[in-house]
N, CA and C atoms as an extended XYZ file, in Angstrom:
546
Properties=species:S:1:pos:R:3:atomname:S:1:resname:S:1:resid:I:1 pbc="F F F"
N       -24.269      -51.136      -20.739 N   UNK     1
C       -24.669      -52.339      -21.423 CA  UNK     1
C       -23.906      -53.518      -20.846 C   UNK     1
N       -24.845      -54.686      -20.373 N   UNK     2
C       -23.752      -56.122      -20.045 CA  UNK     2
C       -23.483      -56.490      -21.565 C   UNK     2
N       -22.017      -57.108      -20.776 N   UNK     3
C       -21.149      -58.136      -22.239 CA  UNK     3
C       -22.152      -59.151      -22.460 C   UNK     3
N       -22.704      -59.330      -23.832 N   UNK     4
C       -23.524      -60.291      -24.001 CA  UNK     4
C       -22.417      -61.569      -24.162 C   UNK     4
N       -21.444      -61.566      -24.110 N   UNK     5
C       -20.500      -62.709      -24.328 CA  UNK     5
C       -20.461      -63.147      -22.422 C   UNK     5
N       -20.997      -62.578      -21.579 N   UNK     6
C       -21.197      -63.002      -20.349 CA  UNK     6
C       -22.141      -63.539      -20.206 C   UNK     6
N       -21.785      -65.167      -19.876 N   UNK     7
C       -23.076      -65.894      -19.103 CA  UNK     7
C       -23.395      -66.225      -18.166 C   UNK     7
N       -24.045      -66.147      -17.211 N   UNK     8
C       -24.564      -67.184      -16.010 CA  UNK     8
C       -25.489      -67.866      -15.404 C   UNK     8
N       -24.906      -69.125      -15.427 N   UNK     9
C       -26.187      -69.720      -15.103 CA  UNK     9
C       -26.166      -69.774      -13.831 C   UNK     9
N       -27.657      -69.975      -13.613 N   UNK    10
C       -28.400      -69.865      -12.670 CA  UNK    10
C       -28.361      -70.872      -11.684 C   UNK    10
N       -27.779      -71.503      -10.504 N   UNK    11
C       -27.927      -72.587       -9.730 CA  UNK    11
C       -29.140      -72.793       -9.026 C   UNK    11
N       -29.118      -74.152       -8.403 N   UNK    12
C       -30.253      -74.099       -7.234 CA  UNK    12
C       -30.171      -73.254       -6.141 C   UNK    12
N       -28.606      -73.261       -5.826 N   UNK    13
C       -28.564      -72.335       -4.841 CA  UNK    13
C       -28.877      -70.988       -4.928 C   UNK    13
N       -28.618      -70.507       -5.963 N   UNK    14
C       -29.015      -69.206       -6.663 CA  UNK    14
C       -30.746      -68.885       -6.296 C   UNK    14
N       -31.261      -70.380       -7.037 N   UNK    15
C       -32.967      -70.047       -7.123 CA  UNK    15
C       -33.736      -70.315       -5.679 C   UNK    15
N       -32.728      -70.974       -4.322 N   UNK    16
C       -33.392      -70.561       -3.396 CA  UNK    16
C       -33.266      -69.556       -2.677 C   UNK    16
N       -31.887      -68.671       -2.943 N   UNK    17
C       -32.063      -67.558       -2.257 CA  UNK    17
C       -33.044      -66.470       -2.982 C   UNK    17
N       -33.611      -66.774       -4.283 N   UNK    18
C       -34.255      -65.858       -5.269 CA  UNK    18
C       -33.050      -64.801       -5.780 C   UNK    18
N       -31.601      -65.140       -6.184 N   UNK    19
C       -30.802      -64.601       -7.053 CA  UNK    19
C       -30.863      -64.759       -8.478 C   UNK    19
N       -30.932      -63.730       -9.050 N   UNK    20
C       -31.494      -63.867      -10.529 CA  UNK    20
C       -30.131      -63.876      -10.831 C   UNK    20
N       -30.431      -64.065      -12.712 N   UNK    21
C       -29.163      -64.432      -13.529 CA  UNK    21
C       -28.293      -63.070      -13.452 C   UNK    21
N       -28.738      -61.854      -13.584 N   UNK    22
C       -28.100      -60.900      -13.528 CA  UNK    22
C       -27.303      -60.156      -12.588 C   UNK    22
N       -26.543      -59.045      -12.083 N   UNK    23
C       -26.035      -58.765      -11.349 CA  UNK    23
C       -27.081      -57.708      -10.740 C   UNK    23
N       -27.870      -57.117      -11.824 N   UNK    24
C       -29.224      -55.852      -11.202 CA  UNK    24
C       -28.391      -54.640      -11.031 C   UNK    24
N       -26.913      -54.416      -11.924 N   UNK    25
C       -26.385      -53.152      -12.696 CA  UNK    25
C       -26.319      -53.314      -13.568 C   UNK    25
N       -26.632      -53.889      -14.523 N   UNK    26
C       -26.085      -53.902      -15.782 CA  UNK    26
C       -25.646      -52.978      -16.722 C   UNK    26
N       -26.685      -51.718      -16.288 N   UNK    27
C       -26.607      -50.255      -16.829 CA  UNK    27
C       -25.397      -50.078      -16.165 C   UNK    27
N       -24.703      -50.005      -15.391 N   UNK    28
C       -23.295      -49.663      -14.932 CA  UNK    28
C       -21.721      -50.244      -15.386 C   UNK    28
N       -22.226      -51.612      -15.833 N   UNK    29
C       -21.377      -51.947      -16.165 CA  UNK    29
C       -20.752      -51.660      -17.864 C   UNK    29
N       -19.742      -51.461      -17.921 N   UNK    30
C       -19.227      -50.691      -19.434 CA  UNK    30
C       -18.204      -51.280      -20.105 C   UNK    30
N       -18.136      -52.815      -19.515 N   UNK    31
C       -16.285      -53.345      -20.186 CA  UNK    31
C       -16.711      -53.580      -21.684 C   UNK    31
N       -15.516      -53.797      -21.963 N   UNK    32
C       -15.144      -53.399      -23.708 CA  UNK    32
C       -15.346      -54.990      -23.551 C   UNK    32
N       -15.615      -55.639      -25.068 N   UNK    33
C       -15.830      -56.575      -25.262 CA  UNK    33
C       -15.148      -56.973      -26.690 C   UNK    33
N       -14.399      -56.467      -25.875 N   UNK    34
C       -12.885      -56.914      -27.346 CA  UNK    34
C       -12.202      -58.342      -27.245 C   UNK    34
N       -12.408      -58.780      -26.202 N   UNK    35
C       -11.965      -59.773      -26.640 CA  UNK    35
C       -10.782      -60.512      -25.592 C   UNK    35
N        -9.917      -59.329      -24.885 N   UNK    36
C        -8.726      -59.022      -24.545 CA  UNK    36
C        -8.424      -60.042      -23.434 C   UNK    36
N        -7.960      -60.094      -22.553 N   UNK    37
C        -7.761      -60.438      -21.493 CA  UNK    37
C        -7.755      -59.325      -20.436 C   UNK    37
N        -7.398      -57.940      -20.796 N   UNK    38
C        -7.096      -57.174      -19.986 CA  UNK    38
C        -9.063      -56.853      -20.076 C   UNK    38
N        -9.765      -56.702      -20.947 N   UNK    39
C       -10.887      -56.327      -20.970 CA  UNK    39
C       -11.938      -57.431      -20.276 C   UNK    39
N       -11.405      -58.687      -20.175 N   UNK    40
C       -12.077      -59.903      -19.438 CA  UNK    40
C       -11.879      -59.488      -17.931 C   UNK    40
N       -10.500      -59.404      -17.156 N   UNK    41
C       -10.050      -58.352      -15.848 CA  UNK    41
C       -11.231      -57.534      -15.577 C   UNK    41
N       -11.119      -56.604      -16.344 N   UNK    42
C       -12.060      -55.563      -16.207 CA  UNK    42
C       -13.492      -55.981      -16.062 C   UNK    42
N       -13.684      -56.760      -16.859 N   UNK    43
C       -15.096      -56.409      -16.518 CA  UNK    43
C       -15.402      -57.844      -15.376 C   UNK    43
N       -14.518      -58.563      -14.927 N   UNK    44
C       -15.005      -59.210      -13.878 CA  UNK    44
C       -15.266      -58.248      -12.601 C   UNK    44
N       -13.745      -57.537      -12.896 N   UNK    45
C       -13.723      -56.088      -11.127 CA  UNK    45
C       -15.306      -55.363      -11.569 C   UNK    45
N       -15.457      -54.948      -12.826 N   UNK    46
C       -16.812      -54.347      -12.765 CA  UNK    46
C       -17.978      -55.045      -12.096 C   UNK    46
N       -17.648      -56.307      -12.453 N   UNK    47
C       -19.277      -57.356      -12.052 CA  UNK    47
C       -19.025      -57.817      -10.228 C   UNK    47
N       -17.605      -57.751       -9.749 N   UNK    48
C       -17.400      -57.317       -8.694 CA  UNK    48
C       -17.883      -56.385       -7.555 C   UNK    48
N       -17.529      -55.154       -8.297 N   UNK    49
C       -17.967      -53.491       -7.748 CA  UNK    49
C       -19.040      -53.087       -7.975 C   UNK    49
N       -19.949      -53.669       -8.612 N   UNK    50
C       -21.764      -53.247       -8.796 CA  UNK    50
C       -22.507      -54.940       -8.760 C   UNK    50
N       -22.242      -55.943       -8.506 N   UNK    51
C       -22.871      -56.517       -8.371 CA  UNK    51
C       -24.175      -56.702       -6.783 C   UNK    51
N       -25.178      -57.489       -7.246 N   UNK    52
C       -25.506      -57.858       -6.213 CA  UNK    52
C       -26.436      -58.973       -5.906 C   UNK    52
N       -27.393      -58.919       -5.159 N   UNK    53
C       -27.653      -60.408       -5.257 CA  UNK    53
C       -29.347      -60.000       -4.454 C   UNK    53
N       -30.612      -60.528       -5.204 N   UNK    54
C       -31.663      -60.591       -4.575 CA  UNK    54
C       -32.367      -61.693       -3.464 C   UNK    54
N       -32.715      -61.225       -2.526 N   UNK    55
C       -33.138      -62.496       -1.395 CA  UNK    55
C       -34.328      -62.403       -1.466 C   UNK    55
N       -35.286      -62.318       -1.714 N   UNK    56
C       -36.924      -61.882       -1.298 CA  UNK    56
C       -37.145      -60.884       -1.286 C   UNK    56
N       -37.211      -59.595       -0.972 N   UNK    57
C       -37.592      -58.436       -0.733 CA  UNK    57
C       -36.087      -57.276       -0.432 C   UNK    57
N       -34.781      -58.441       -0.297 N   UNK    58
C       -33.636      -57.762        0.201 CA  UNK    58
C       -32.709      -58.052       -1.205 C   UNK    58
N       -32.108      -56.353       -1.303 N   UNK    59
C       -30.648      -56.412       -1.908 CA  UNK    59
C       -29.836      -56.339       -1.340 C   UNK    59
N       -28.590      -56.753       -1.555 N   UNK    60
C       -27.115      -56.581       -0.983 CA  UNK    60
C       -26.301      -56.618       -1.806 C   UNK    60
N       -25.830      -55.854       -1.573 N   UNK    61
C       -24.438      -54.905       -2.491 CA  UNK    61
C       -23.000      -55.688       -2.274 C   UNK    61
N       -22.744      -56.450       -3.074 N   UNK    62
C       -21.079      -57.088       -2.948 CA  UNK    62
C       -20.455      -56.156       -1.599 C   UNK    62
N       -20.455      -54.340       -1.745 N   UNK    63
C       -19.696      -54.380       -0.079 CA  UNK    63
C       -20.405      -54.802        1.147 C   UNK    63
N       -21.869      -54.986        0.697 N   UNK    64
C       -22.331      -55.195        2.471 CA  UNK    64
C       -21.441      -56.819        2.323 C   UNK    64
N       -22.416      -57.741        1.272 N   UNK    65
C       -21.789      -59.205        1.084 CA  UNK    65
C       -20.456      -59.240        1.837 C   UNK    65
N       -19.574      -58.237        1.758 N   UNK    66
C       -18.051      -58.837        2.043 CA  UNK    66
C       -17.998      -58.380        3.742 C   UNK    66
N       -19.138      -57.930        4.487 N   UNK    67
C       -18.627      -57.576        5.743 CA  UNK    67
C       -19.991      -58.789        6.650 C   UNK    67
N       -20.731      -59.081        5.681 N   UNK    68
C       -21.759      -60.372        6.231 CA  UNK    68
C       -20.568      -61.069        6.035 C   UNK    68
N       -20.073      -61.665        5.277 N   UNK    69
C       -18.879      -62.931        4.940 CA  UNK    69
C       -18.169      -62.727        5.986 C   UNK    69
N       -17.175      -61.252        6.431 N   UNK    70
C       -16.537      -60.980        7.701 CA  UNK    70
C       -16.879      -61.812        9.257 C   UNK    70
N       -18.419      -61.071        9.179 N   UNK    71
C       -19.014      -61.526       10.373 CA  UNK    71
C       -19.621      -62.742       10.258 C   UNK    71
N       -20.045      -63.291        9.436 N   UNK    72
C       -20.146      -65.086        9.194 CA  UNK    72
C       -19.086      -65.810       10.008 C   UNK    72
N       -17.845      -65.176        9.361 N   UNK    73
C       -16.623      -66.177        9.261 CA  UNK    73
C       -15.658      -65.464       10.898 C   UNK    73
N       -16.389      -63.971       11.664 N   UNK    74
C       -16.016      -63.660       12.545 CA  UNK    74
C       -17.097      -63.482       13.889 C   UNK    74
N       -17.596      -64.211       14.123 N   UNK    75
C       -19.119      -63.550       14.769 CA  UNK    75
C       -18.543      -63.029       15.969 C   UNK    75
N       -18.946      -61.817       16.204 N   UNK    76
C       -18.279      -61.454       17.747 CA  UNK    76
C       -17.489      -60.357       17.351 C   UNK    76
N       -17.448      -59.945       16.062 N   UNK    77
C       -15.933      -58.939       15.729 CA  UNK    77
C       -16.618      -57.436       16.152 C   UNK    77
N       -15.583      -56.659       16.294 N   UNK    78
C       -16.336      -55.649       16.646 CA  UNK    78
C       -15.465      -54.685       15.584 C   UNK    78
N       -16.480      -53.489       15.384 N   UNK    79
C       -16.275      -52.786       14.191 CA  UNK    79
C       -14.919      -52.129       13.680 C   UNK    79
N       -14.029      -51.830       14.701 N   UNK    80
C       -12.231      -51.667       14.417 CA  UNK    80
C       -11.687      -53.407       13.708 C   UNK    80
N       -12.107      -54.255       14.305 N   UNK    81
C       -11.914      -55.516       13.578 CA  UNK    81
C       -12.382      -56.470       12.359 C   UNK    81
N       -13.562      -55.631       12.166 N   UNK    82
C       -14.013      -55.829       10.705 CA  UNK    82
C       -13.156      -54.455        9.762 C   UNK    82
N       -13.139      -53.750       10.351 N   UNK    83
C       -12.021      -52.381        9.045 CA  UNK    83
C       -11.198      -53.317        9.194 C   UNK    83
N       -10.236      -53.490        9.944 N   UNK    84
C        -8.738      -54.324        9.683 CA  UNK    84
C        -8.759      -55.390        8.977 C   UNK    84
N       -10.052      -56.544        9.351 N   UNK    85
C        -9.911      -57.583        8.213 CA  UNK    85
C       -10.423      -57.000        6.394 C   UNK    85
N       -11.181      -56.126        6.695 N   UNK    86
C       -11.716      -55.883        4.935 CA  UNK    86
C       -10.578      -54.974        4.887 C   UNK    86
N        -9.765      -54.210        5.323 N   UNK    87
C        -9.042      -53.304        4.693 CA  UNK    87
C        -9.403      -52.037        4.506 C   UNK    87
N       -10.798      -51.788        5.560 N   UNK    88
C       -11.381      -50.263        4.949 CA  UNK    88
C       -11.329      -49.731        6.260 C   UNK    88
N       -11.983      -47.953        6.586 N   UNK    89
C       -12.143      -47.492        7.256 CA  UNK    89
C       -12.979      -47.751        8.811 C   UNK    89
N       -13.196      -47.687        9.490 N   UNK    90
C       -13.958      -47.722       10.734 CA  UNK    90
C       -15.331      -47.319       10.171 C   UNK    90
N       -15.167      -45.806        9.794 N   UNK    91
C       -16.569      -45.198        9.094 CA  UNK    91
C       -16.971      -46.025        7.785 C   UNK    91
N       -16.409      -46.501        7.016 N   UNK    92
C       -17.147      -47.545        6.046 CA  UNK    92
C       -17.689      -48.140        6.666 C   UNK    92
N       -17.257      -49.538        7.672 N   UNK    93
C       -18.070      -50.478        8.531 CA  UNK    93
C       -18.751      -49.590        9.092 C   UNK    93
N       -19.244      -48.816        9.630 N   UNK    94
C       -20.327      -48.536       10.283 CA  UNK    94
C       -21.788      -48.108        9.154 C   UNK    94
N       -20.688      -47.420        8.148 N   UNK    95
C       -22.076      -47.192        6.934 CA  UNK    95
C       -22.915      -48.033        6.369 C   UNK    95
N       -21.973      -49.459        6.531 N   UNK    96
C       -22.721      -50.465        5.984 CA  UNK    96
C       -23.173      -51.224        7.011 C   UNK    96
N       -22.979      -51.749        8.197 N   UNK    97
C       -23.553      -51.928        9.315 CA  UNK    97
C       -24.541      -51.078        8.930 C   UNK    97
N       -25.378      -49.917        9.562 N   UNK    98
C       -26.486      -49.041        9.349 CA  UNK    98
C       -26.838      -49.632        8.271 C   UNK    98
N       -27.012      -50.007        7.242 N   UNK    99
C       -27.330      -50.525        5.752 CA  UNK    99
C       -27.636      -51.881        6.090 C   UNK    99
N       -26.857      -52.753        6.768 N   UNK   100
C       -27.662      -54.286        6.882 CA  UNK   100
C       -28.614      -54.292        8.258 C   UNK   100
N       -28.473      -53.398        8.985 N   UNK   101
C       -28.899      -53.667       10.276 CA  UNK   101
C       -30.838      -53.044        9.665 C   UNK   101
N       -30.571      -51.890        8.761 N   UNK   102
C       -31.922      -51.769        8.636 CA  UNK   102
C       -32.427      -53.068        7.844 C   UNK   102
N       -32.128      -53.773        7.188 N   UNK   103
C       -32.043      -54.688        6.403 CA  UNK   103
C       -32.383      -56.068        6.853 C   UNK   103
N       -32.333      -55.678        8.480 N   UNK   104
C       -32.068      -56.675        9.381 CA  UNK   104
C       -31.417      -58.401        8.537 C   UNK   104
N       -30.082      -58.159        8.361 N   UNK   105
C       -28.735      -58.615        8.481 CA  UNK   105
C       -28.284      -59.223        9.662 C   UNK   105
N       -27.517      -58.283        9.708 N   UNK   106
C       -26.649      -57.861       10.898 CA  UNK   106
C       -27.551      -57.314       12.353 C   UNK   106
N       -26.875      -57.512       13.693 N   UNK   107
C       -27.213      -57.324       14.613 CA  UNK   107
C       -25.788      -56.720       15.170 C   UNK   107
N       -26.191      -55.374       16.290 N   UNK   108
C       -24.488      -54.989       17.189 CA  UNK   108
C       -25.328      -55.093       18.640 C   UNK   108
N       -23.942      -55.772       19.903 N   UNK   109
C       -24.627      -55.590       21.105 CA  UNK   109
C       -23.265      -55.309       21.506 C   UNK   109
N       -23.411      -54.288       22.754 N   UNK   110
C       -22.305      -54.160       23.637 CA  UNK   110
C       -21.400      -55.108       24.315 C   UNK   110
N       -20.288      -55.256       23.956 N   UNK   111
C       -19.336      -55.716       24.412 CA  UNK   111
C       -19.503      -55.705       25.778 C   UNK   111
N       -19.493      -56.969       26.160 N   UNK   112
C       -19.932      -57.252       28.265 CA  UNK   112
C       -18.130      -57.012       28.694 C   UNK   112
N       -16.917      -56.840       27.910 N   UNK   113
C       -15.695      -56.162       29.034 CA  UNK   113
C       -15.181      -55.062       28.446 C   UNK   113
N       -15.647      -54.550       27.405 N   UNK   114
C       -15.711      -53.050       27.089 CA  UNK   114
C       -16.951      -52.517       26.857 C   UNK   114
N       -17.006      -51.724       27.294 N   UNK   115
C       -18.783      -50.864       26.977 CA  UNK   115
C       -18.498      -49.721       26.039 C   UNK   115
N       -17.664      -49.325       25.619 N   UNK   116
C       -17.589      -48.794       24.462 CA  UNK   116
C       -17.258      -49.225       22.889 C   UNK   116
N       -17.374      -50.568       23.057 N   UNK   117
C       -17.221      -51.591       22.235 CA  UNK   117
C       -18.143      -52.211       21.421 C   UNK   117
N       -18.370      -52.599       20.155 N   UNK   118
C       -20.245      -53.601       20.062 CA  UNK   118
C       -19.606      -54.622       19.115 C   UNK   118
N       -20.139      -55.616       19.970 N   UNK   119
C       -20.227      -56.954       18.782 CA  UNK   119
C       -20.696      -57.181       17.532 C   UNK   119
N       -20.295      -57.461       16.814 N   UNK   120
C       -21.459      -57.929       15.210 CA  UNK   120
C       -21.678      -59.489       15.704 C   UNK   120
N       -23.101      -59.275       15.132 N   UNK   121
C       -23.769      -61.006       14.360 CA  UNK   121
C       -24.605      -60.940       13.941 C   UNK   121
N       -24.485      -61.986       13.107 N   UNK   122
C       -25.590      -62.394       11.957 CA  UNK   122
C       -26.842      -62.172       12.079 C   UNK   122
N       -28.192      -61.843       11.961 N   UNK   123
C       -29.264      -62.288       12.665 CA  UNK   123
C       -29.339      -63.598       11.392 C   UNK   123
N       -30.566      -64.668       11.607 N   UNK   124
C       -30.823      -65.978       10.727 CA  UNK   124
C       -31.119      -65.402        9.709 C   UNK   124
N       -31.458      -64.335        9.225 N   UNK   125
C       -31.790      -63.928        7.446 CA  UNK   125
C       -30.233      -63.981        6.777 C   UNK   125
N       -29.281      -62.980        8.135 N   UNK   126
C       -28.074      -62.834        7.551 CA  UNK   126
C       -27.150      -64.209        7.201 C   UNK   126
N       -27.386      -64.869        7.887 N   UNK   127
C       -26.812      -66.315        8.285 CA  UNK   127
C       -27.192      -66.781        7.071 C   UNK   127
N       -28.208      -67.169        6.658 N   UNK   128
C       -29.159      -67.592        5.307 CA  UNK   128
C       -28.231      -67.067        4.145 C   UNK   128
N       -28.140      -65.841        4.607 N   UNK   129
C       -27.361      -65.062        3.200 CA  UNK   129
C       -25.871      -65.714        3.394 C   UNK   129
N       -25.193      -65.443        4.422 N   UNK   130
C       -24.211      -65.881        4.399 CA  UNK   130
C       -23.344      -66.971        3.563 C   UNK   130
N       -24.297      -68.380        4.288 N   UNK   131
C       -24.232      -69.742        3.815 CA  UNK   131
C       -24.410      -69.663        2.300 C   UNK   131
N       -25.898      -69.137        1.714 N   UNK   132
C       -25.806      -69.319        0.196 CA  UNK   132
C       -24.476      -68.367       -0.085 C   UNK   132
N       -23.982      -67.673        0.062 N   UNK   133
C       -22.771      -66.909       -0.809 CA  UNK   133
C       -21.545      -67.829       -0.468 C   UNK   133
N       -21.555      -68.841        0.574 N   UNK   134
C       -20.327      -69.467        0.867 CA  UNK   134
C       -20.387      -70.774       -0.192 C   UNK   134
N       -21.833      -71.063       -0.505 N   UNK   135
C       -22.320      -72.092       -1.325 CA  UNK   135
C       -21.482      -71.554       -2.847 C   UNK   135
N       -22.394      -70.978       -3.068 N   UNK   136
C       -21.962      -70.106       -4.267 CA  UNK   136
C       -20.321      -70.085       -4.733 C   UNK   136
N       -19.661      -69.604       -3.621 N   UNK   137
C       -18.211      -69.171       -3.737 CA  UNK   137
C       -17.290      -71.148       -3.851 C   UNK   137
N       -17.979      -71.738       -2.858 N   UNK   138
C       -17.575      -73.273       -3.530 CA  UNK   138
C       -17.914      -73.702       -4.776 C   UNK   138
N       -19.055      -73.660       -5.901 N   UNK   139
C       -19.148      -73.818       -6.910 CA  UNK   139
C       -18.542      -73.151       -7.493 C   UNK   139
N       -18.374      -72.148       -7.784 N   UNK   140
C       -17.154      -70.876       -8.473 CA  UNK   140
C       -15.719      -71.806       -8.222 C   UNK   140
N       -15.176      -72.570       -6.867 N   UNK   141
C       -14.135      -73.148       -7.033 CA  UNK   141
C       -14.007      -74.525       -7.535 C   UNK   141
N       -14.959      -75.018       -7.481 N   UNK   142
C       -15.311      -76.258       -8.530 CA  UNK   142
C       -15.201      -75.913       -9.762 C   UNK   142
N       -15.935      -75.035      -10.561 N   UNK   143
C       -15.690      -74.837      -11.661 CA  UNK   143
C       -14.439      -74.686      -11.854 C   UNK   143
N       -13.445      -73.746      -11.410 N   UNK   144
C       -12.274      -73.099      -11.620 CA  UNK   144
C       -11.454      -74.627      -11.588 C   UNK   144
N       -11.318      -75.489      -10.717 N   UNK   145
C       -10.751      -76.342      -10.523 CA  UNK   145
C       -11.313      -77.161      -12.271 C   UNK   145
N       -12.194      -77.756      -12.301 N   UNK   146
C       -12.874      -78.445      -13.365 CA  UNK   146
C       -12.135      -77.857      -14.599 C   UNK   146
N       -12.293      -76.401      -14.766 N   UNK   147
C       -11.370      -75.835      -16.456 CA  UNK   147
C       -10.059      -76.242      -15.997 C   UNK   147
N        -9.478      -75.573      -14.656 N   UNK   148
C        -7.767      -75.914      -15.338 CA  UNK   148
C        -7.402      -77.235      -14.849 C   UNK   148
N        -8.334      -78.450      -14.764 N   UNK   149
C        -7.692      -79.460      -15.319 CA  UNK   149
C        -7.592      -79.791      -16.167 C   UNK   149
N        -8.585      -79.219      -17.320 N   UNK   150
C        -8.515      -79.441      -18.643 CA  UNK   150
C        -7.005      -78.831      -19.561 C   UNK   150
N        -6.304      -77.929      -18.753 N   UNK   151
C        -5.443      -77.247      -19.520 CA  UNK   151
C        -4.137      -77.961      -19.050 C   UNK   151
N        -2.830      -77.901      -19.950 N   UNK   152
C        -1.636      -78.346      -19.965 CA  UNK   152
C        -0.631      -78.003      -19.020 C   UNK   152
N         0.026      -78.381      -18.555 N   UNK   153
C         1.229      -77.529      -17.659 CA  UNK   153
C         2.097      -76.421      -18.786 C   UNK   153
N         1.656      -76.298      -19.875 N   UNK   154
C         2.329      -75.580      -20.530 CA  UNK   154
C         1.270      -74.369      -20.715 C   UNK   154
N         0.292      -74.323      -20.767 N   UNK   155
C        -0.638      -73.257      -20.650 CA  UNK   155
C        -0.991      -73.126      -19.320 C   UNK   155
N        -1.402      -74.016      -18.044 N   UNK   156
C        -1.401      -73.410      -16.759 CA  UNK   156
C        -0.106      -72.344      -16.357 C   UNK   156
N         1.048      -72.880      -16.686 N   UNK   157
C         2.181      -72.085      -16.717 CA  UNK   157
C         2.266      -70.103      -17.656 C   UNK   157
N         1.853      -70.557      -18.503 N   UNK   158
C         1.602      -69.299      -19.236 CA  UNK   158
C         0.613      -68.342      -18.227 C   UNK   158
N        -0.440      -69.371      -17.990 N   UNK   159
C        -1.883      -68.698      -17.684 CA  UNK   159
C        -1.193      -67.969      -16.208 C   UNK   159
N        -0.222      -68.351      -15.758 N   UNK   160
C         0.244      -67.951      -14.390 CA  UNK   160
C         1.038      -66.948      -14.453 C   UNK   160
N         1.880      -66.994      -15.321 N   UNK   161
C         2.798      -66.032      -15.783 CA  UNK   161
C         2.578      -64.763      -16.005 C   UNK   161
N         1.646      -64.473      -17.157 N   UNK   162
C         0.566      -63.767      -17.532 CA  UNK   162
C        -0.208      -62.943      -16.445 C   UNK   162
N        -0.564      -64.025      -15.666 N   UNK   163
C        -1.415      -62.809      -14.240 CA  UNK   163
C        -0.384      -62.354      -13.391 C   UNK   163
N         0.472      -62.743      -13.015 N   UNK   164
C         1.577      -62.275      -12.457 CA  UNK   164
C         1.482      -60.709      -13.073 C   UNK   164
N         2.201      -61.114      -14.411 N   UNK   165
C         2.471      -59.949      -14.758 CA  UNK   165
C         1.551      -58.746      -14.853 C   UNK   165
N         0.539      -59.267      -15.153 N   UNK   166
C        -0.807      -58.164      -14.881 CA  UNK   166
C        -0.946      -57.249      -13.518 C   UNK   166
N        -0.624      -58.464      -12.408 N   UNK   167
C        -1.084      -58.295      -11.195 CA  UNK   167
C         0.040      -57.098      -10.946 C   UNK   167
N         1.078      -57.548      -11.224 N   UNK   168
C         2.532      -56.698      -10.986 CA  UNK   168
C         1.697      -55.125      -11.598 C   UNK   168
N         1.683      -54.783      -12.746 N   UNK   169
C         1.297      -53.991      -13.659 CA  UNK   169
C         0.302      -53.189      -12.613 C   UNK   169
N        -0.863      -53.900      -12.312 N   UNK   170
C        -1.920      -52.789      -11.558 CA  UNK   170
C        -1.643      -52.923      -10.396 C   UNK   170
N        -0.866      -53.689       -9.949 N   UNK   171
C        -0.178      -52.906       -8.597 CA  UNK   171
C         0.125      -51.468       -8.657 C   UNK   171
N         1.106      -51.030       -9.666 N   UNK   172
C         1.843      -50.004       -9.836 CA  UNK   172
C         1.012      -48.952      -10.492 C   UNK   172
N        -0.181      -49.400      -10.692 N   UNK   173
C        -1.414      -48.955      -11.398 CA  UNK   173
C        -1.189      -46.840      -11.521 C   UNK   173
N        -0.602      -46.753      -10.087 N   UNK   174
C        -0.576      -44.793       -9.991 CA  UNK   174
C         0.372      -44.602      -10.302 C   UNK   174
N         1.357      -45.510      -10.232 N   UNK   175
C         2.636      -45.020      -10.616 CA  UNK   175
C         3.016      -44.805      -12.367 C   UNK   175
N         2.420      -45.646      -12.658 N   UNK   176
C         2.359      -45.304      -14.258 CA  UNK   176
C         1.059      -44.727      -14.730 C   UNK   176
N         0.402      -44.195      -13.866 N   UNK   177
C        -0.818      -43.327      -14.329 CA  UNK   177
C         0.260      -41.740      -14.365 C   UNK   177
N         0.879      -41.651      -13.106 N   UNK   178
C         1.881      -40.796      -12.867 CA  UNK   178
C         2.853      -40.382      -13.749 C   UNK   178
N         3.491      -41.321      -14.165 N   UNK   179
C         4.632      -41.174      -15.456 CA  UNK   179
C         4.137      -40.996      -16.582 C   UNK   179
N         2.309      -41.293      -17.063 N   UNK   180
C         2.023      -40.683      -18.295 CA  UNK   180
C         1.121      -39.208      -18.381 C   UNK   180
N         1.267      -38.711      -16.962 N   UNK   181
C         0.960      -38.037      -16.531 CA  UNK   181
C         1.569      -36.502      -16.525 C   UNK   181
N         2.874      -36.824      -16.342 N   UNK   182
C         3.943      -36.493      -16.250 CA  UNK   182
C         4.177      -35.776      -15.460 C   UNK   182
């Protein structure tokens, strides 16, 4: 079930790539709607980890999204250099490569001073996608900017404090899964 206490509206940019209001998991997503802060966390990483976004006839899955964004922001990278910038495996990038390339996304061509090497780039659908999610990700920082000017140095301060400490907390996330574990 989505948090009905979650809203979003819909931009222009949204309605020309044909991204609807929803994420298109909703059935997946399960955060508690208590109220919490720790349950607000949560269910953003949820709307994170199953979200996605409709183009016309194409879905894309927040992980392809984050290796189009890669190759947007890297054109030319080749697939050991997209794992190192996302942080994942070699074999992830290639699973999802195969996934945008049928998708026609993404494009790979051989590296002209290694031949065992292949370039990523965009093809113009991917590019398209690209730009609206870079669009997107600037309004998300407008907004963010817009609320905490509204707030005090005495609550920006809290509000900082607070994630710190969170952040600290699920850092250590196994380690105290571990100790109640025992």
């Amino acid at each position: 079930m989505f948090m009905s206490s979650f809203a979003y509206k819909t931009t222009a940019c949204d309605e020309a790539m044909g991204i609807g209001s929803g994420c298109g998991n909703e059935d997946r997503i399960m955060a508690s709607d208590d109220g919490s802060f720790l349950s607000m966390i949560d269910q953003v990483e949820q709307i994170r980890r199953w979200s996605s976004v409709k183009s016309g006839d194409i879905r894309v899955m927040n992980s392809e999204m984050q290796l189009i964004r890669t190759v947007g922001y890297h054109d030319g990278i080749n697939v050991g250099g997209a794992a190192k910038e996302l942080g994942i495996t070699k074999g992830a990038v290639s699973q999802t490569l195969g996934r945008l390339e049928k998708k026609g996304l993404v494009c790979k061509e051989q590296d002209p001073d290694n031949a065992s090497r292949l370039r990523l780039h965009l093809t113009d659908r991917g590019q398209q996608i690209h730009e609206a999610h870079e669009r997107y990700h600037e309004e998300l920082k407008s907004l963010e900017e817009e609320l905490l000017s509204r707030a005090d140095e005495e609550s920006l301060a809290f509000l900082k404090r607070y994630l710190n400490v969170i952040c600290g907390k699920l850092n250590q996330e196994y380690e105290i899964l571990g100790k109640y574990l025992g």
